[in-house]
C-alpha positions in Angstrom: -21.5 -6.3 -29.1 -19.9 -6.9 -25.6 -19.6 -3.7 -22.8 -16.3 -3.1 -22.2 -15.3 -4.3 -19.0 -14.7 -1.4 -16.5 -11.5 -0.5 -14.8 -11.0 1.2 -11.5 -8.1 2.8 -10.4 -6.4 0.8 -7.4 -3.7 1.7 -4.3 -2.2 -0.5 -2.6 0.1 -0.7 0.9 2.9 -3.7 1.0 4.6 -4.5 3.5 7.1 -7.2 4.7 9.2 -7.9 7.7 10.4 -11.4 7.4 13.4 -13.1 5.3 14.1 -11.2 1.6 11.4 -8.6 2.7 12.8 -6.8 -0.7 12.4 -9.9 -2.7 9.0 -11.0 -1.0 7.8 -7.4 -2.1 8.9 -7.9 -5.6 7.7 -11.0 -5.7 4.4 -9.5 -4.6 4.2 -6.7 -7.0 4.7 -9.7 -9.9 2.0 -12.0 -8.8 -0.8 -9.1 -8.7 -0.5 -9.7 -12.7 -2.7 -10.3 -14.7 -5.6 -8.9 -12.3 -4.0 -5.6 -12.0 -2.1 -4.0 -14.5 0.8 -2.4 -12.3 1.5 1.3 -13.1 3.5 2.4 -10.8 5.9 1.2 -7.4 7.1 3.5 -5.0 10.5 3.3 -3.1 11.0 0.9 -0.6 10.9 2.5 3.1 12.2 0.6 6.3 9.1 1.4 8.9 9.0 0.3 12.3 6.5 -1.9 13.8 3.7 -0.5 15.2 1.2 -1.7 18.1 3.6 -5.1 18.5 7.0 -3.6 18.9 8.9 -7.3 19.6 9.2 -7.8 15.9 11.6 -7.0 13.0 11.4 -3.5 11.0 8.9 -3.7 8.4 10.0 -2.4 4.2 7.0 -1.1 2.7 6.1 -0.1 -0.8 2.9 1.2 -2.6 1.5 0.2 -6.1 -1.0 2.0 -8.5 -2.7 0.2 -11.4 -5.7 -0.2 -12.6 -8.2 -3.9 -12.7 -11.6 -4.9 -13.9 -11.9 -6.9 -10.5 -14.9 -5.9 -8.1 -13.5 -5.0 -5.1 -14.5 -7.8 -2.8 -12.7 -10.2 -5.9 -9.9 -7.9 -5.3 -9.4 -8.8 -2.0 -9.8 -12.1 -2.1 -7.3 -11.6 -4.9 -4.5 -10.0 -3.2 -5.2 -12.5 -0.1 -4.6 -15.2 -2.6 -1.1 -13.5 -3.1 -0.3 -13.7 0.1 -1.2 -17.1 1.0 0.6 -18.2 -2.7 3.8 -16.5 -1.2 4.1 -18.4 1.8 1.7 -16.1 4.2 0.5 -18.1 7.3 -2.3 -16.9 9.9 0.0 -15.2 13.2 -1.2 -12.4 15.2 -2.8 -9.5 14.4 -0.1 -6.9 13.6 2.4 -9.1 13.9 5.4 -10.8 11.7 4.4 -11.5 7.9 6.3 -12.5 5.2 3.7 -10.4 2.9 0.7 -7.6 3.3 -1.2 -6.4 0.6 -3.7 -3.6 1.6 -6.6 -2.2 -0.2 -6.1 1.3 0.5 -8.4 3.1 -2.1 -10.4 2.1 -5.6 -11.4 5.0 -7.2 -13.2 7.5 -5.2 -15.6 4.5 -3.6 -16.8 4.6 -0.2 -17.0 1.1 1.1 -18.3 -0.4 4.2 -18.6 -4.0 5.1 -17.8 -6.8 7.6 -15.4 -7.9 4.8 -14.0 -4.8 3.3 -13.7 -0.9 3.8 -13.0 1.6 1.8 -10.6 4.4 1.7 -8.9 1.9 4.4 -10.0 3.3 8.0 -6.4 3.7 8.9 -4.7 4.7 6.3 -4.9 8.4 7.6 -2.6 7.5 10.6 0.0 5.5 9.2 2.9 7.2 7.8 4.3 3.9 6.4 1.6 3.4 3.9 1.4 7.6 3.5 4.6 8.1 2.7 5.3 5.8 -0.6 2.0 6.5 -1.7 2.6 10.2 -1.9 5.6 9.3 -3.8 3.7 7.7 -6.4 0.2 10.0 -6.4 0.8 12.9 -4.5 -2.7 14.7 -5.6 -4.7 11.8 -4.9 -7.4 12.8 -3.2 -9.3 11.1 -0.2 -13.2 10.7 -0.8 -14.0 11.1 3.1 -11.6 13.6 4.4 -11.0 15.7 1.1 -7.5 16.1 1.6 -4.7 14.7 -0.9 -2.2 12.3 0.2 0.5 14.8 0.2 -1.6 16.2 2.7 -2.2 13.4 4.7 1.5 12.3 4.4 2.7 15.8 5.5 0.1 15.9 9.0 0.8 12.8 10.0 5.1 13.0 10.1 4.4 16.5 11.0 2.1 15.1 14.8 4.6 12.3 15.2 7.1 14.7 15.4 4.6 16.7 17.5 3.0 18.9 15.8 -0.6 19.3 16.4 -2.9 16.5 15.4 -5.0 17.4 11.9 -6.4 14.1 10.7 -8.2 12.8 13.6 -5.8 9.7 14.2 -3.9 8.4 17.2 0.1 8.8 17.0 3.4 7.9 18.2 7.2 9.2 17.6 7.4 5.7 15.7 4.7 7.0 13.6 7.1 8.6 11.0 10.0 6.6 11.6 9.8 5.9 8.1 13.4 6.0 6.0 13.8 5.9 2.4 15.9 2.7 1.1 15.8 3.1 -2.8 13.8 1.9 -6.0 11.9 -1.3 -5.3 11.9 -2.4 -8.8 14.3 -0.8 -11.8 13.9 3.1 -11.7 11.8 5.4 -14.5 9.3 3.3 -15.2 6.3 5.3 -16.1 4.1 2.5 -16.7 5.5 -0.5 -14.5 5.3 -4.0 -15.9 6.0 -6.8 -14.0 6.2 -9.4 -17.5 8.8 -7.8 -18.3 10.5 -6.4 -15.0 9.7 -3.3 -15.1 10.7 -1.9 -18.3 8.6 1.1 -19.7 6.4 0.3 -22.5 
């Protein structure tokens, strides 16, 4: 008798700054199917850029759900997504049609040349921090022990300057994060992206 394949519990950070960025997120969330099985997509938020300024405001999202990939095929995975929806090689934190991060898989601590994980800077970056508290606030970080509530709530709180709990580097454009609205149809407590995004 076959082992069961095992699944791990993904998050992910999308983000998009260039044409339909609601539509190229969308159409992001759809293609991680069948790999990952999509539970749950946060609000949009319009971000600004960070690091490279001379660019369009991002709209960002997070996604839980759950895949039997190994986390390097995960990557290359999500990369393929990208590069499927049009993504071309620019500069580093510059305009892109689509991102998909790997922000945490389970509680695995992960470091490589190609992949680490929890992502080193998700700690600092309220535009990943804030949708993904939306979606799993009690989510706990396997380095820093704190849950993303947490996270979300020191870094908006030192952008606005506060003092500094999570070790990171930040700007007043760190929490210039504003809530736009569902990404996909609302109530969905298991998102689906077959069948746009009724609950099953």
């Amino acid at each position: 008798m076959a082992t069961p394949e095992r699944t791990r519990a993904v998050y992910l950070g999308l983000g998009s700054n260039l044409g339909d960025r609601a539509a190229n997120l969308r159409a992001a969330v759809a293609a991680l199917a069948p790999q990952v099985v999509v539970e749950r997509v946060s609000s949009a938020y319009d971000t600004a850029p960070q690091l490279v300024l001379d660019q369009p405001r991002f709209l960002n999202a997070a996604v839980a759900g759950r895949t039997t990939l190994e986390p390097r095929a995960l990557l290359r995975h999500v990369k393929g997504v990208e590069a499927a929806l049009g993504r071309v090689a620019g500069p580093r934190y510059g305009p892109r049609l689509v991102d998909i991060d790997l922000l945490l898989i389970d509680d695995l601590v992960l470091a490589t040349p190609e992949l680490t994980l929890p992502h080193p800077r998700l700690p600092e970056r309220a535009f990943v921090l804030v949708p993904l508290a939306e979606i799993a606030p009690e989510l706990r970080h396997p380095v820093l022990g704190r849950t993303i509530a947490e996270l979300a709530a020191a870094v908006t709180a030192s952008a606005d300057g506060a003092d500094d709990t999570t070790g990171g580097t930040f700007s007043p454009r760190a929490a210039d994060v504003r809530l736009v609205g569902p990404l996909v149809p609302p109530a969905t407590p298991r998102y689906n992206g077959s069948d746009n995004g009724r609950a099953r």
